[in-house]
N, CA, C and O atoms as CSV, one atom per row, in Angstrom:
chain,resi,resn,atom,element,x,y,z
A,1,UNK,N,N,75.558,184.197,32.139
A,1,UNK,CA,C,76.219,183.372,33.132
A,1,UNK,C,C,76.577,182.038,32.492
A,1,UNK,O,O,75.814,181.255,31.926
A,2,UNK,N,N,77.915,181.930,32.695
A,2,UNK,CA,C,78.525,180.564,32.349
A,2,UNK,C,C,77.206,179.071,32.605
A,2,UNK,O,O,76.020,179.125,32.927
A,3,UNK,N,N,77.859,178.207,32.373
A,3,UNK,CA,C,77.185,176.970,32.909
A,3,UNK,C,C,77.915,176.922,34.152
A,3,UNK,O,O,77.205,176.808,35.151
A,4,UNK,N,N,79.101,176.979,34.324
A,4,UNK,CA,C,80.081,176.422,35.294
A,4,UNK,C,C,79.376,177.417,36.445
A,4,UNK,O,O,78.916,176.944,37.484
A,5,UNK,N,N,79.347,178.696,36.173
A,5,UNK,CA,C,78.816,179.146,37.552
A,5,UNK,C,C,77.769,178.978,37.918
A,5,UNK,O,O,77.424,179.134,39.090
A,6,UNK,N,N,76.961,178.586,36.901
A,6,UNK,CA,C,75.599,177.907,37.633
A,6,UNK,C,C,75.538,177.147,38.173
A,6,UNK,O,O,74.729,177.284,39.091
A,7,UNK,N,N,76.248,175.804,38.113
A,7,UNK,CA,C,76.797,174.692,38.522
A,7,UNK,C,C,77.492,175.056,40.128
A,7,UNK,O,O,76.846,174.706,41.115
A,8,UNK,N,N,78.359,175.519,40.242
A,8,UNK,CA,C,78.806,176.438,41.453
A,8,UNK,C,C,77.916,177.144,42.594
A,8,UNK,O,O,78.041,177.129,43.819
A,9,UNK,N,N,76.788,177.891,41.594
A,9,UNK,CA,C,76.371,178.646,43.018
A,9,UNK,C,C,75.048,177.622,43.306
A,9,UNK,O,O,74.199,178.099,44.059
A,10,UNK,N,N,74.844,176.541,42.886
A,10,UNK,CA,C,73.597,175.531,43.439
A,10,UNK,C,C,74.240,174.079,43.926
A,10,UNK,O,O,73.881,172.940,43.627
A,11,UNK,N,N,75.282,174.513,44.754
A,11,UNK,CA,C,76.428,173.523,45.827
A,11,UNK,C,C,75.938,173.564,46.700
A,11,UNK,O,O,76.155,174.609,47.314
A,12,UNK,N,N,74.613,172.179,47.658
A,12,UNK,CA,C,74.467,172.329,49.033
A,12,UNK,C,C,75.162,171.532,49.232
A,12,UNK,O,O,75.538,170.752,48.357
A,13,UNK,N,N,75.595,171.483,50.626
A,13,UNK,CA,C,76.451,170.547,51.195
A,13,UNK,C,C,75.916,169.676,52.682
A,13,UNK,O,O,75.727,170.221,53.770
A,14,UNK,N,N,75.749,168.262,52.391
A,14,UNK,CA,C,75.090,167.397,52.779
A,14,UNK,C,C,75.778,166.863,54.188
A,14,UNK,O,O,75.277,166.848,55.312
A,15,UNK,N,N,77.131,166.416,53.744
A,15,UNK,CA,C,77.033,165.638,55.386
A,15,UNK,C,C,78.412,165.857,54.487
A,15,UNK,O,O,78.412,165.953,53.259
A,16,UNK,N,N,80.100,165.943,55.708
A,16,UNK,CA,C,81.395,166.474,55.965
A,16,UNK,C,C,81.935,165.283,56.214
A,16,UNK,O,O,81.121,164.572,56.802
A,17,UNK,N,N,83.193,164.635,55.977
A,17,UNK,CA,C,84.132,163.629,56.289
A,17,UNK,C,C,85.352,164.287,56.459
A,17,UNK,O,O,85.661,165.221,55.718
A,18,UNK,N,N,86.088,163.891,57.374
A,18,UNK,CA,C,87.947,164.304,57.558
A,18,UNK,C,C,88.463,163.249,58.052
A,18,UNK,O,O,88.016,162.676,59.046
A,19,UNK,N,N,89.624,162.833,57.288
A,19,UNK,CA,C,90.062,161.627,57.765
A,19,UNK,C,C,91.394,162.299,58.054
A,19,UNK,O,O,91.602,163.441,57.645
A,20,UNK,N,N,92.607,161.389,58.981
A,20,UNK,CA,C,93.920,161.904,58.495
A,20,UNK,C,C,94.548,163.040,57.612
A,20,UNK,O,O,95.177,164.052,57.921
A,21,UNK,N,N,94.123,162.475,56.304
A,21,UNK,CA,C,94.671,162.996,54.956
A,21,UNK,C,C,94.003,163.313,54.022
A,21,UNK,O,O,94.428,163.320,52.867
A,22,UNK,N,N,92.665,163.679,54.418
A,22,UNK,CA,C,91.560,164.213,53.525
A,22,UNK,C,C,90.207,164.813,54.204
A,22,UNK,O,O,89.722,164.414,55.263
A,23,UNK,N,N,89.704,165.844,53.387
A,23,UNK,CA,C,88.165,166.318,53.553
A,23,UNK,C,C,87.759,166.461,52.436
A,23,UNK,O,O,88.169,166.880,51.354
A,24,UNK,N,N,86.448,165.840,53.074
A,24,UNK,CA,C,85.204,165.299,51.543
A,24,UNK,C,C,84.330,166.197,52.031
A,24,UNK,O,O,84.607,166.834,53.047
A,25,UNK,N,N,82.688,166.431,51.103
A,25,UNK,CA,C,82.268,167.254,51.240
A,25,UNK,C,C,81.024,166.585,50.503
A,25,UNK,O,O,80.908,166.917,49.323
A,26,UNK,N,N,80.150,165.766,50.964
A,26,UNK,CA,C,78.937,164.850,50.302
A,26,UNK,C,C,77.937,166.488,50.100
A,26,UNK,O,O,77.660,167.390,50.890
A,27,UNK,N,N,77.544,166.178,48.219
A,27,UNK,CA,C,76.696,167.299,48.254
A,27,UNK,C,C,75.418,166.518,48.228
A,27,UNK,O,O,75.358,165.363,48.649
A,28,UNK,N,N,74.105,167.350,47.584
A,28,UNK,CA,C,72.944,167.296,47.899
A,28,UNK,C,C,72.418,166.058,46.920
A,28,UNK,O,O,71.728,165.056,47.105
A,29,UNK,N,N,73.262,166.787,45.518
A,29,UNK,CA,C,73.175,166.105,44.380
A,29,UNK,C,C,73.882,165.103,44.174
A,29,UNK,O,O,74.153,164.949,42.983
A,30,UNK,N,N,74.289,164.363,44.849
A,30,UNK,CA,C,74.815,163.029,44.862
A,30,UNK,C,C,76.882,163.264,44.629
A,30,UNK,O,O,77.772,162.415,44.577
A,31,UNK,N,N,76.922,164.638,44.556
A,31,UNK,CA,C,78.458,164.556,44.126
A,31,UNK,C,C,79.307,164.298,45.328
A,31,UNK,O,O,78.853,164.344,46.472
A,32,UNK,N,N,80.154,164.113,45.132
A,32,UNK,CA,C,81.559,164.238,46.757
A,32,UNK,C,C,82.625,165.190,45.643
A,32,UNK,O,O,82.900,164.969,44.464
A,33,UNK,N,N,82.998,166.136,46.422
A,33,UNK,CA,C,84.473,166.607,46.580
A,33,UNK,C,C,85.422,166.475,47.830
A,33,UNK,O,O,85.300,166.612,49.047
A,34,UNK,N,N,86.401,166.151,46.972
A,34,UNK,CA,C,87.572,166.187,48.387
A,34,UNK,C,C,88.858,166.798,48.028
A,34,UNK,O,O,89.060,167.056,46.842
A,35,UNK,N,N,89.724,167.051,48.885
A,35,UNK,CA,C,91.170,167.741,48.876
A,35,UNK,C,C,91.920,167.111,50.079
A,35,UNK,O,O,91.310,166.564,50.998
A,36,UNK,N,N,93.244,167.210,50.034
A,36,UNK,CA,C,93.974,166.962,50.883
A,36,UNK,C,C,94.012,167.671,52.123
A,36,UNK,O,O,94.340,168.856,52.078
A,37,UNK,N,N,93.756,167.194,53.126
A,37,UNK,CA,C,93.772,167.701,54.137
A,37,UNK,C,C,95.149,168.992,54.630
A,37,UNK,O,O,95.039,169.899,55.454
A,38,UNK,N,N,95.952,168.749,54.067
A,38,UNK,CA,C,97.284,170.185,53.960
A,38,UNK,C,C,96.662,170.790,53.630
A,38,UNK,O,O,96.794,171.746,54.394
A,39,UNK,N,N,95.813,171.073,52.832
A,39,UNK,CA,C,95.383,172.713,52.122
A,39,UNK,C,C,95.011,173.480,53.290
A,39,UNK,O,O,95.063,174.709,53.290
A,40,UNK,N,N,94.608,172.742,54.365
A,40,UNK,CA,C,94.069,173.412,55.700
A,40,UNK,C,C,94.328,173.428,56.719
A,40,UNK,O,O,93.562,173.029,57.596
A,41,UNK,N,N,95.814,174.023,57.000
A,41,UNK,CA,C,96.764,173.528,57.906
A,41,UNK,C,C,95.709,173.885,59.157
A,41,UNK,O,O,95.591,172.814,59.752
A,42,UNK,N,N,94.918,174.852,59.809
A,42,UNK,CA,C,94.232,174.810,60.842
A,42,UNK,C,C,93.532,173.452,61.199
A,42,UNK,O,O,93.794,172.982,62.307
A,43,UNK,N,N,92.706,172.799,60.412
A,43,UNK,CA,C,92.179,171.760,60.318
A,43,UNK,C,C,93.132,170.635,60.435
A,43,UNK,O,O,93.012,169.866,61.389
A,44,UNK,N,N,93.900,170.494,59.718
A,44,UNK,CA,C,95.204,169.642,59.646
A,44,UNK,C,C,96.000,169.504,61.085
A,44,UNK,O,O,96.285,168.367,61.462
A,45,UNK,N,N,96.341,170.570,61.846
A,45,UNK,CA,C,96.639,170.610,63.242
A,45,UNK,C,C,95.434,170.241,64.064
A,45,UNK,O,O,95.894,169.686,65.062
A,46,UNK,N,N,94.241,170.269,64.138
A,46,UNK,CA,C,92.955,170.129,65.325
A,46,UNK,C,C,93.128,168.577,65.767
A,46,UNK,O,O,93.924,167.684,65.477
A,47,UNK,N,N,92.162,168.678,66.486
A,47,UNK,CA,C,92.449,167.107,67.276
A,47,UNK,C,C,91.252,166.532,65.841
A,47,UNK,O,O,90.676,166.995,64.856
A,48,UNK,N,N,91.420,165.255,66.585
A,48,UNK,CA,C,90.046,164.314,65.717
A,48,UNK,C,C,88.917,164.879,66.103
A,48,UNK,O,O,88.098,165.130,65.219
A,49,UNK,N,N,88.582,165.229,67.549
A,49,UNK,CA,C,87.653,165.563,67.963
A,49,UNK,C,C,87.174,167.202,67.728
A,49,UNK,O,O,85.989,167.513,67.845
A,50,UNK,N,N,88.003,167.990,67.458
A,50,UNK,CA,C,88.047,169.096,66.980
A,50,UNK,C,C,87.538,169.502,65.265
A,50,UNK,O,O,86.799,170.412,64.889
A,51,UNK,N,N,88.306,168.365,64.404
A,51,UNK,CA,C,87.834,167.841,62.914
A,51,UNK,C,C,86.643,167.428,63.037
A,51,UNK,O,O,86.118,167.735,61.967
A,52,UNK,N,N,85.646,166.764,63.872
A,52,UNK,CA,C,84.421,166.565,63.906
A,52,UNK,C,C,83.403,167.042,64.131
A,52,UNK,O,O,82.256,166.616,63.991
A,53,UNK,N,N,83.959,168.343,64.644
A,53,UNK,CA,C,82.780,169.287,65.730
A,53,UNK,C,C,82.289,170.246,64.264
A,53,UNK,O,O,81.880,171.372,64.547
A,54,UNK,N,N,82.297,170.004,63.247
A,54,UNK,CA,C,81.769,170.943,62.104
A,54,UNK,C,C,80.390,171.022,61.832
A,54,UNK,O,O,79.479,170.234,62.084
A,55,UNK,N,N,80.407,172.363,61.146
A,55,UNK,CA,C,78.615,172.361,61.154
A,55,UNK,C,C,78.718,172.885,59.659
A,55,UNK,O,O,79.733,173.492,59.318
A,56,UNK,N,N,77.667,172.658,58.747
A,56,UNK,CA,C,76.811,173.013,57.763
A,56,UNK,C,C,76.371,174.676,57.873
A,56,UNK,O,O,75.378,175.007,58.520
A,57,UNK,N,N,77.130,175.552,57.247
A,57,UNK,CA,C,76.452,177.076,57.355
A,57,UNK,C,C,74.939,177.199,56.907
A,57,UNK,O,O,74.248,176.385,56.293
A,58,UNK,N,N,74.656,178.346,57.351
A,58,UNK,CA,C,73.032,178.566,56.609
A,58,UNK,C,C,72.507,178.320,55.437
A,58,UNK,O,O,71.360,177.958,55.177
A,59,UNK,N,N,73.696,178.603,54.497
A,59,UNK,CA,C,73.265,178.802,52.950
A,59,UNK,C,C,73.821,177.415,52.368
A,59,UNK,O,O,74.051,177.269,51.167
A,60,UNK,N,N,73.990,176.542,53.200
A,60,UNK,CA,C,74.458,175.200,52.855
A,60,UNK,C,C,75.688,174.753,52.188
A,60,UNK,O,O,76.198,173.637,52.093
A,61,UNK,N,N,76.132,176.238,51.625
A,61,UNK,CA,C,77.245,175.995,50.578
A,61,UNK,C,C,78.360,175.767,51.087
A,61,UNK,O,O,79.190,175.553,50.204
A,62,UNK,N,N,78.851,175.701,52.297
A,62,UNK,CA,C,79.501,175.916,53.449
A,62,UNK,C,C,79.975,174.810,53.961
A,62,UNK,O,O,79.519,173.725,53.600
A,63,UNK,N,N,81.065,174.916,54.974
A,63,UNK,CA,C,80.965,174.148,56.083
A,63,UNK,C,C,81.907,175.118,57.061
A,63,UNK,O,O,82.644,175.962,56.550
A,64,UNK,N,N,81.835,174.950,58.375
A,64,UNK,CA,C,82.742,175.342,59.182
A,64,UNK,C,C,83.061,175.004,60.866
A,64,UNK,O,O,82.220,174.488,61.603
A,65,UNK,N,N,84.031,175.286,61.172
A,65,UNK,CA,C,84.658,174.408,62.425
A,65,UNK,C,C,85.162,175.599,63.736
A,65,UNK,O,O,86.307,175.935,64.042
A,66,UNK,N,N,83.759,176.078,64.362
A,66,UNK,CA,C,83.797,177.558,64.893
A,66,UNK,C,C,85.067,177.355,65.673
A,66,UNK,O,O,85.976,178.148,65.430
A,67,UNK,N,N,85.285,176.371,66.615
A,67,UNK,CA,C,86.496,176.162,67.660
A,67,UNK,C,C,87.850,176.316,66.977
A,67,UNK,O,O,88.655,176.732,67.810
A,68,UNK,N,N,88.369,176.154,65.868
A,68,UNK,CA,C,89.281,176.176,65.470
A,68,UNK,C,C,89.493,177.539,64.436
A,68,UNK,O,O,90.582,177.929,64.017
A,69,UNK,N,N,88.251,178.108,64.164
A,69,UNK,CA,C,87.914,178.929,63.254
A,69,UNK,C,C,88.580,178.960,61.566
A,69,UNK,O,O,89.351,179.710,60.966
A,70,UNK,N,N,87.823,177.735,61.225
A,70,UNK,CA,C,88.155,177.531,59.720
A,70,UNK,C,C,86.641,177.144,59.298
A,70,UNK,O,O,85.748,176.577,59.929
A,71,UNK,N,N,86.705,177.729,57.841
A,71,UNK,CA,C,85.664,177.792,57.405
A,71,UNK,C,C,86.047,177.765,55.803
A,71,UNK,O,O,86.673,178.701,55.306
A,72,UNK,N,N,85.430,176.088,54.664
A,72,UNK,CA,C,85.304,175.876,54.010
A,72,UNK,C,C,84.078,175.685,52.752
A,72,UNK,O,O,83.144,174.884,52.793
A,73,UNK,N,N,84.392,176.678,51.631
A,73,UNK,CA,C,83.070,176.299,50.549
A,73,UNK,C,C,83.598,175.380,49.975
A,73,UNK,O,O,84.735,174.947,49.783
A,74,UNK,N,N,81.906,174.986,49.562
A,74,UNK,CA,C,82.096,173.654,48.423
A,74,UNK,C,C,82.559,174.518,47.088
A,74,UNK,O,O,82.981,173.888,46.118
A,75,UNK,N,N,82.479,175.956,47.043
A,75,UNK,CA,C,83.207,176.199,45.695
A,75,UNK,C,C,84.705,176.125,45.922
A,75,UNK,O,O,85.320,175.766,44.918
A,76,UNK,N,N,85.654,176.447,47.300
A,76,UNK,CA,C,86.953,176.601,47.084
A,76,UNK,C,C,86.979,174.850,46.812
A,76,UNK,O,O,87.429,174.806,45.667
A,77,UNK,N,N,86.809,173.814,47.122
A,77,UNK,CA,C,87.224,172.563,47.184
A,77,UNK,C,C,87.146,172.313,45.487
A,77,UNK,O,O,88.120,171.703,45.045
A,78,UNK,N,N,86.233,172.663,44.608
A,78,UNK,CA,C,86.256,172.914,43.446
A,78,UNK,C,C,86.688,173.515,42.478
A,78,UNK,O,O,86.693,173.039,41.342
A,79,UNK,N,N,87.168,174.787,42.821
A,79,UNK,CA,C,88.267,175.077,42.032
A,79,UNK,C,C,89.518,174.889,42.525
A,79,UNK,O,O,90.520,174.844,41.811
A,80,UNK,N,N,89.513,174.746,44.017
A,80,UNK,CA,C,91.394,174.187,44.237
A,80,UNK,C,C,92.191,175.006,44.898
A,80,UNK,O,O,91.939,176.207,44.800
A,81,UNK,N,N,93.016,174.699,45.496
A,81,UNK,CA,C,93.831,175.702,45.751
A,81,UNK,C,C,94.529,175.204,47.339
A,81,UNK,O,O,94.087,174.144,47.783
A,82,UNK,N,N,95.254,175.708,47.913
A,82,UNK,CA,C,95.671,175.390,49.088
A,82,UNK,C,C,95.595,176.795,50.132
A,82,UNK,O,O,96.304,177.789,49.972
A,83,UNK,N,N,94.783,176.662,50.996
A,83,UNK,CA,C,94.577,178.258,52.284
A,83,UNK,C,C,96.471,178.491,51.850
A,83,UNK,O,O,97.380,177.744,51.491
A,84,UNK,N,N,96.338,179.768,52.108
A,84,UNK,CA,C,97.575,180.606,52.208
A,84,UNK,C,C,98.299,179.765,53.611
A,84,UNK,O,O,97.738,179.267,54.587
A,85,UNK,N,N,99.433,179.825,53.335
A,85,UNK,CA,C,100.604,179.042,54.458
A,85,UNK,C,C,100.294,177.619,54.133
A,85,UNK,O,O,101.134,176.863,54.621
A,86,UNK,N,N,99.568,177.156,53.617
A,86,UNK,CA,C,99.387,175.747,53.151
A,86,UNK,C,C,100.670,175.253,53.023
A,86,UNK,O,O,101.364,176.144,52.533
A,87,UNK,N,N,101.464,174.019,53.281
A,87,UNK,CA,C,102.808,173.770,52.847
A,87,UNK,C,C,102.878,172.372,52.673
A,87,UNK,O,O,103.087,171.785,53.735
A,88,UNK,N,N,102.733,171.402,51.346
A,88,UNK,CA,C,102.289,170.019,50.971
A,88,UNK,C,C,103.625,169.014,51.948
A,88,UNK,O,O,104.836,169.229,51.914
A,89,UNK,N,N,103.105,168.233,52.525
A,89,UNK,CA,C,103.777,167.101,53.358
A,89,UNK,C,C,105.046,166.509,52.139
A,89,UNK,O,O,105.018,166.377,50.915
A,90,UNK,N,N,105.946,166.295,53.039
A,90,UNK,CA,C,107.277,165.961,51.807
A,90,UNK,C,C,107.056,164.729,51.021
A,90,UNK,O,O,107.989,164.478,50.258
A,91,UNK,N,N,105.936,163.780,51.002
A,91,UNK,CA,C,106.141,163.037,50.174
A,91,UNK,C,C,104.590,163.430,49.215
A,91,UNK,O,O,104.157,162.561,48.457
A,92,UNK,N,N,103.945,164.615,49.328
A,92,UNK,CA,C,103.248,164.813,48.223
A,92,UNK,C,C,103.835,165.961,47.669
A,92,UNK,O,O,103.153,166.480,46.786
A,93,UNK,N,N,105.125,166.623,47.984
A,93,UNK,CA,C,105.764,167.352,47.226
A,93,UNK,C,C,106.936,166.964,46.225
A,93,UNK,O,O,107.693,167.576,45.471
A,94,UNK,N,N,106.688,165.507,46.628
A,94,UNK,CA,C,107.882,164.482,45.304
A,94,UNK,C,C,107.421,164.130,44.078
A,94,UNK,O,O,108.148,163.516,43.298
């Protein structure tokens, strides 16, 4: 096993931020990841109050937002990528 996947599968995830134009993801070990909030157009459409209602899955590695039904790992925020239908706002596609 790589280092990198070791690194990967010992991702708990501590406490969730969504602002506007971003979700962070405070881990255990002192790291933050974040991405642009487009990658998750479900999330991206919810109210504020809807973006807040998230919970921490069992295995910690997790997060997810049952009412809206989106559900984010701290590994996709790490390697990247945008959910399928993702479509970047026109001035981060310049």
């Amino acid at each position: 096993m790589s280092t990198s996947a070791a690194d990967l599968s010992h991702l708990i995830v501590s406490d969730v931020s969504v602002t506007a134009k971003r979700i962070g993801l405070s881990m255990a070990d002192g790291r933050r990841i974040e991405a642009p909030l487009w990658w998750y157009p479900r999330l991206a459409a919810a109210s504020v109050e809807q973006r807040q209602n998230w919970q921490i899955l069992p295995f910690g590695d997790a997060v997810g937002w049952k009412e809206i039904d989106e559900y984010i790992s701290a590994k996709a925020l790490i390697v990247g990528g945008a959910a399928p239908g993702a479509t970047p706002p026109k001035e981060a596609a310049a």
